[in-house]
C-alpha positions in Angstrom: 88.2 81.2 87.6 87.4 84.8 88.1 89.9 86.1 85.4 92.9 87.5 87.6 94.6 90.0 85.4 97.1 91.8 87.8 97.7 91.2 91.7 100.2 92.5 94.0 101.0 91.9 97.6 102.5 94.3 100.1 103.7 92.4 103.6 105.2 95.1 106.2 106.2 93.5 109.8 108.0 96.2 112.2 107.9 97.5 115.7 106.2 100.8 117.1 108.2 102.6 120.5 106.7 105.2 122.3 107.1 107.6 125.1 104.8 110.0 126.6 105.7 111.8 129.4 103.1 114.6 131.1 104.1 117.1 134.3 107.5 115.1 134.5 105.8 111.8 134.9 106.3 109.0 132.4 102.4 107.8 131.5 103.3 105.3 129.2 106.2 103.8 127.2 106.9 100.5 125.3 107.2 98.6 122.1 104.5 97.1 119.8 104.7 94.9 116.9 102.8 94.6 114.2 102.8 91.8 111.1 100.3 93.1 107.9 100.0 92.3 104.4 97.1 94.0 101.8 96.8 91.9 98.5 94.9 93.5 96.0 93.7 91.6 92.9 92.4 93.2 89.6 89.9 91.4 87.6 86.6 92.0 85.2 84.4 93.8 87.8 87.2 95.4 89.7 89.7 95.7 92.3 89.7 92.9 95.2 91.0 93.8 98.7 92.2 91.4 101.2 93.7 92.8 104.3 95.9 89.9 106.0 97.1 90.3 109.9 100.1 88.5 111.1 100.3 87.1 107.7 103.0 84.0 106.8 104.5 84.4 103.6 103.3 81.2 100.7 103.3 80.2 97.6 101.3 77.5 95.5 98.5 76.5 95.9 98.2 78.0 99.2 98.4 81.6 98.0 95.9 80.3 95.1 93.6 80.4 97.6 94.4 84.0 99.0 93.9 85.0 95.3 90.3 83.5 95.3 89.7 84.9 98.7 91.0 88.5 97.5 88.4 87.7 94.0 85.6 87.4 95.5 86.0 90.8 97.5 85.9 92.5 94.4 84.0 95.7 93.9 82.0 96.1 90.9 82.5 98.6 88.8 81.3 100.6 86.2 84.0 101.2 84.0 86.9 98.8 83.2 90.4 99.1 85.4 93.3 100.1 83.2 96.5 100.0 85.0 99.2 102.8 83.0 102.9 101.5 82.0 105.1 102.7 84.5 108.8 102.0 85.5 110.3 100.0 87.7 113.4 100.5 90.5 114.2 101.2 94.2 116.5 104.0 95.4 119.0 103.5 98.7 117.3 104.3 101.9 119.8 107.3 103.4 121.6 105.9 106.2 120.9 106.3 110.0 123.6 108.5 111.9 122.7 106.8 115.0 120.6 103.5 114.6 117.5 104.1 117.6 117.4 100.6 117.9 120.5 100.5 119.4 119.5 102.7 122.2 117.5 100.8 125.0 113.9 102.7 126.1 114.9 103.8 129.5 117.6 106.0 128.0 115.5 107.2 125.2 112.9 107.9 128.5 115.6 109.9 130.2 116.8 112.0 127.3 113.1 113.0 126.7 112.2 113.9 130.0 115.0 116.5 129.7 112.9 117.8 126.9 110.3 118.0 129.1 111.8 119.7 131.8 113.5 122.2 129.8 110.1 123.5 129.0 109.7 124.5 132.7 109.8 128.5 133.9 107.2 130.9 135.3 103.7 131.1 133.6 104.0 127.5 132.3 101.0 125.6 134.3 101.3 122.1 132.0 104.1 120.2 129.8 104.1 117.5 127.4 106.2 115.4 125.6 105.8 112.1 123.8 108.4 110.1 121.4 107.4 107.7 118.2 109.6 105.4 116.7 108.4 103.3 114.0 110.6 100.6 112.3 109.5 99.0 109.0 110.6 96.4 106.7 108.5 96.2 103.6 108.3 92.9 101.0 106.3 93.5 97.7 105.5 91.1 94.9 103.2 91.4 92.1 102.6 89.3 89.1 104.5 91.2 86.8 107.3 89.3 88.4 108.3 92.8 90.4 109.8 92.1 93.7 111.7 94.3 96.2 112.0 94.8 100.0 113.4 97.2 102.6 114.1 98.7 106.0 112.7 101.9 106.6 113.1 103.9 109.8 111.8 106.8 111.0 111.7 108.5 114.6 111.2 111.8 116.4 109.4 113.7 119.2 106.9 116.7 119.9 107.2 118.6 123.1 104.0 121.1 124.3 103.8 124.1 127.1 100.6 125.4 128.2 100.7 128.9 129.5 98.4 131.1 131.4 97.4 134.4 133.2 94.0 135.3 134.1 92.2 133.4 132.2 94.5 133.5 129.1 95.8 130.5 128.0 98.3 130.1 125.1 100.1 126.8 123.6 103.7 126.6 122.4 104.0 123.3 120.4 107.4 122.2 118.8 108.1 119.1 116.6 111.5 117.5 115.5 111.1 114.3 113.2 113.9 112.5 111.2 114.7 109.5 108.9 118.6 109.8 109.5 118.6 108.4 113.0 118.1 108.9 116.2 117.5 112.5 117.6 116.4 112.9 121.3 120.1 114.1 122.7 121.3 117.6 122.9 117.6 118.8 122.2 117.0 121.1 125.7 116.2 123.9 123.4 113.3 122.7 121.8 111.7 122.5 124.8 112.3 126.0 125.6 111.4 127.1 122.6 108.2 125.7 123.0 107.4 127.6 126.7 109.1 131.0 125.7 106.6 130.9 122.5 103.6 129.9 124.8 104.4 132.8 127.9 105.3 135.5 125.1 101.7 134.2 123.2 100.0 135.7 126.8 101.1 139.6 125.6 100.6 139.2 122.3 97.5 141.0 120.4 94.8 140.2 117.9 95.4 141.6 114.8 92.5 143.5 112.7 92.2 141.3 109.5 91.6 142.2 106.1 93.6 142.2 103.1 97.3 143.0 103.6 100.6 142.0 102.0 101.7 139.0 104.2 105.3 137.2 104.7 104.9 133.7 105.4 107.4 131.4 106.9 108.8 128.6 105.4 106.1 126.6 107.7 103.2 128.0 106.9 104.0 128.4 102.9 105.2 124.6 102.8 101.7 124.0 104.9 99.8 126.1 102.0 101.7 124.1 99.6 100.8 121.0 100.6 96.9 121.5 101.7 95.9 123.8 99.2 98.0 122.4 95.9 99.1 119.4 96.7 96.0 117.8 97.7 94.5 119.0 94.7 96.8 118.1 92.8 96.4 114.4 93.1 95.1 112.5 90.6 92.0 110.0 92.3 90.9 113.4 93.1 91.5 114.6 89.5 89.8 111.3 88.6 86.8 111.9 90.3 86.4 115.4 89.1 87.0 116.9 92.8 89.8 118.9 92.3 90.0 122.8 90.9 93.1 122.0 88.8 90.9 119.6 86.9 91.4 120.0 83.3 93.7 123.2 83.4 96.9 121.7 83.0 99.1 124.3 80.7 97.4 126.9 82.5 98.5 129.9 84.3 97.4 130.3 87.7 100.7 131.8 89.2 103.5 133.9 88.6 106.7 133.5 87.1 108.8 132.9 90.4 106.7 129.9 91.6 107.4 126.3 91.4 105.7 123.8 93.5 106.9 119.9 93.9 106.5 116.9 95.5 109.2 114.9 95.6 109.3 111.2 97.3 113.2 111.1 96.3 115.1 113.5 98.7 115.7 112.7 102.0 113.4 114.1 104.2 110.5 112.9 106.4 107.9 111.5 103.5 110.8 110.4 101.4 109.6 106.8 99.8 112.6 104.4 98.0 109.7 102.9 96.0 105.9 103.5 96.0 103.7 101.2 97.5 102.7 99.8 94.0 106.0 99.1 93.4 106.6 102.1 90.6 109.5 104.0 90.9 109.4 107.3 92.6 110.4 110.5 90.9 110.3 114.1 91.1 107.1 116.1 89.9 106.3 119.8 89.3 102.8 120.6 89.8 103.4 123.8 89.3 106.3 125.4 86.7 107.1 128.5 86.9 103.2 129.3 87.6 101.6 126.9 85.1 100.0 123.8 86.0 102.4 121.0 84.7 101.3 117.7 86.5 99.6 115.6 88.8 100.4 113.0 90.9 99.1 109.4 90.4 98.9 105.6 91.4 99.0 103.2 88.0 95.0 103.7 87.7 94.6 107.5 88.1 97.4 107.7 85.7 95.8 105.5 82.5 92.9 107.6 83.3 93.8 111.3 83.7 97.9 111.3 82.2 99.3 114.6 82.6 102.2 113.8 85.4 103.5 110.3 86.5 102.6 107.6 88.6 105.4 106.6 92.0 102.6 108.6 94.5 100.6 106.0 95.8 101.6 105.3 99.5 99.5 103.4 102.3 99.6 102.3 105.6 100.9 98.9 106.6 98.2 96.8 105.7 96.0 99.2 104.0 95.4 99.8 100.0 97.5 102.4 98.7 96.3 105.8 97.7 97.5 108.6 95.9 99.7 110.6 98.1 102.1 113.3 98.5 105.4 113.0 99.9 107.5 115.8 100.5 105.9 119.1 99.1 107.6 122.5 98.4 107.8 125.8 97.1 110.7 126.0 95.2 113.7 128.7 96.3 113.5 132.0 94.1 116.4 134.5 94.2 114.9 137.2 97.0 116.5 137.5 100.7 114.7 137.7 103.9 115.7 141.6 104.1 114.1 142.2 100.7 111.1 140.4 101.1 110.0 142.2 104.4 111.2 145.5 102.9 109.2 145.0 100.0 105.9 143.7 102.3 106.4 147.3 103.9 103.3 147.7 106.0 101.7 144.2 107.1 101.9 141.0 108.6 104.5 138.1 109.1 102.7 134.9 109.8 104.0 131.7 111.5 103.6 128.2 111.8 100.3 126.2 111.6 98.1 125.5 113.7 95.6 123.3 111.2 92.9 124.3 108.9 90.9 123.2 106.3 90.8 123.1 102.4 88.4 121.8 100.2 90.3 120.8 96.7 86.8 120.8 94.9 85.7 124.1 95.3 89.4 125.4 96.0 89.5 127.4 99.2 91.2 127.1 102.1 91.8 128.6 105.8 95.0 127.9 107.6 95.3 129.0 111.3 98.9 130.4 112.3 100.6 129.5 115.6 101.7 133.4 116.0 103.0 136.0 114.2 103.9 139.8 114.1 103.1 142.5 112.5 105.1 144.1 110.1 105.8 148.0 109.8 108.2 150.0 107.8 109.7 146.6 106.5 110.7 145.5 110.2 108.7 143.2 112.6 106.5 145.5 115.3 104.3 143.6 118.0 103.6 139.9 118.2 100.1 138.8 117.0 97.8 135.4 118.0 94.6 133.8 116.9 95.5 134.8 113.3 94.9 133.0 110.3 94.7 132.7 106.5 92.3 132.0 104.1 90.8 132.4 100.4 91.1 130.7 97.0 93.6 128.7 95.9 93.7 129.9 92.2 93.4 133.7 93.0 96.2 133.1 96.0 98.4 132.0 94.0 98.9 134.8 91.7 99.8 136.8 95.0 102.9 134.6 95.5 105.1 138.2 94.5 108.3 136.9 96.1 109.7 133.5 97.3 113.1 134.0 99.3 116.4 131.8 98.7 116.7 129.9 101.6 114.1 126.6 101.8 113.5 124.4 105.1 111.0 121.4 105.1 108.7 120.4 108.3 108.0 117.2 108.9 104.3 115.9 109.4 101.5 113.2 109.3 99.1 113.6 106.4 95.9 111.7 106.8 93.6 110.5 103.8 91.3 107.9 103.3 91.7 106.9 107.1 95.4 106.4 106.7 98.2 108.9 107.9 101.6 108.4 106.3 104.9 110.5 106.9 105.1 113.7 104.8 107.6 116.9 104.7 106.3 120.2 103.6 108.6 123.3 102.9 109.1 126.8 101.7 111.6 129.7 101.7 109.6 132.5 102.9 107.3 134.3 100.7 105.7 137.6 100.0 102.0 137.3 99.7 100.0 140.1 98.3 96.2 141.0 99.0 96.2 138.0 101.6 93.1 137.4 103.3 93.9 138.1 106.9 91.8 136.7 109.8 91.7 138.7 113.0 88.9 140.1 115.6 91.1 142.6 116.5 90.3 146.8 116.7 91.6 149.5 115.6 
């Protein structure tokens, strides 16, 4: 009746643990669970949505009728739908070292609240902790007669210290998130990591910004990666003409030594086994060797923009999917850590993030760093805080001189469209030159 030409159905059901302990007091703890499906259907005037809670799987004439339900949802549009060709397959989801599930939520509580603790010593005046664990098992059908499912977990815990003297309060924040199992024991020292970081933050000095050669940490490079490239790189917003990589692909915007990627395939915290349309994921390169090389799609953006490959779009349980990035890196070059701070000389090292913003369609950005230091003669001086980063995309990356030969990913929550999925970013660390530095610091 209203000329169905594609459809697909994702059904997720799981369970959602979490922990949040403040001061050494457990606030909250327990497990949710959650039943969604999204069926989308693709006919003459454009996509239909339907977004199903606590949804029973059927067939005949019974999911007939969710089809005419989704139909009549459908959004106009002004130009026809083309979906691109794409292929077809699910990778192995890595398996856990220690199943979470396995260990009961008073034990999980305990283990956490050792965290906590650890993050205790003089000039600390507050502590938090809280754990997530999210289980998933994911059923997709479409009617191109593609079908998989899987189990996905993924679990881990943030810990915060708040420190102050006379009126000067400073934040140490540290993360650890995994797909390989369960991770709360033996993990004291993250919590003192996070209260030496917030009491050293009290001494530390404002920096005078300006432009300076800066080394960033695999952190904040992987951050830049991801907000400032990899956002722009995707295709709805190449679609949509939002983007300042639109229509420059074969171009030159960086040197030699860089290589950026986003790849849903290895295993770290946004790793995928298949995309939420069901496409295959796969390894792309923005970025080659400092010319733009691809994009990332969903099966739409792709028949409309090309250049790259679709296996990006990701969503929420029970949402649409969107284009999305996964895990997002700077590739490894051939410097060390020694030569990269002797070759930045006179300047600043910059670590971790602390947020920001980027817009993809005019292409700048500004990234906050949690701390840093500066650097003199090659070698790290005095600690700095409230310093951050900021300036074009295109011109910024052009001062990527150096990337060093050690990478690390961080994982993260991206959000987009209302939805937050799972995502890694990751560096080694980089020389940056004529990096717009952010202080209110004096001479």
């Amino acid at each position: 009746m209203y000329g169905i030409s594609y459809y697909d159905l994702r059904h997720v059901t799981g369970e959602v643990t979490h922990i949040d302990i403040d001061n050494g007091i457990v606030e909250s703890s327990g497990t949710s669970f959650f039943n969604k499906a999204v069926l989308r259907v693709l006919v003459k005037t454009g996509w239909g949505v339907l977004q199903i809670d606590n949804y029973t799987p059927c067939t005949g004439s019974k999911f007939n009728e969710l089809l005419d339900q989704a139909a009549r949802l459908a959004i106009v549009t002004e130009e026809q739908v083309v979906l691109g060709d794409v292929p077809r397959g699910i990778l192995p989801v890595p398996e856990l070292k220690e199943d979470p599930r396995d260990v009961d939520i008073e034990e999980k509580s305990r283990l956490l609240a050792e965290i906590e603790m650890s993050a205790v010593r003089e000039g600390i005046i507050n502590r938090r902790a809280n754990y997530i664990e999210k289980d998933e098992h994911v059923r997709f059908i479409d009617s191109s007669d593609n079908e998989y499912e899987y189990w996905m977990g993924r679990s881990g815990f943030n810990v915060l210290a708040v420190a102050s003297r006379n009126g000067n309060v400073q934040m140490g924040y540290e993360r650890e998130h995994s797909i390989h199992g369960f991770n709360l024991r033996h993990q004291q020292d993250v919590g003192r990591k996070a209260s030496e970081i917030a009491v050293s933050l009290l001494d530390a000095i404002i920096p005078k910004g300006g432009k300076m050669r800066a080394v960033l940490d695999p952190e904040l490079a992987g951050v830049f990666a991801h907000e400032a490239v990899g956002h722009a790189s995707e295709g709805d917003l190449i679609q949509e003409g939002n983007s300042v990589l639109s229509g420059r692909t074969g171009e030159r915007i960086g040197n030699e030594n860089l290589t950026i990627v986003d790849d849903p395939t290895i295993p770290e915290f946004g790793f995928d086994p298949v995309d939420a349309e069901g496409v295959a994921v796969k390894r792309t390169e923005i970025i080659r060797k400092g010319v733009i090389n691809a994009f990332l799609h969903n099966r739409e953006s792709l028949a409309s923009v090309g250049n790259g490959c679709a296996g990006h779009a990701r969503a929420m349980p029970g949402e649409p999917p969107l284009v999305r990035m996964s895990n997002t890196f700077i590739e490894e070059g051939d410097a060390t850590e020694a030569e990269i701070f002797a070759e930045c000389k006179n300047g600043i090292f910059l670590k971790g993030s602390r947020g920001g913003q980027v817009d993809p369609g005019r292409g700048i950005f500004q990234f906050n760093a949690e701390y840093g230091y500066l650097v003199e003669n090659g070698e790290c001086t005095k600690m700095v805080r409230d310093v951050s980063l900021s300036g074009e995309i295109l011109t910024t990356l052009h001062g990527i001189t150096l990337c060093g030969n050690e990478r690390k990913m961080s994982p993260g929550y991206c959000g987009k469209g209302g939805q937050s999925v799972p995502v890694s970013d990751g560096a080694p660390f980089i020389l940056l030159c004529d990096a717009v530095v952010g202080g209110s610091g004096v001479d």
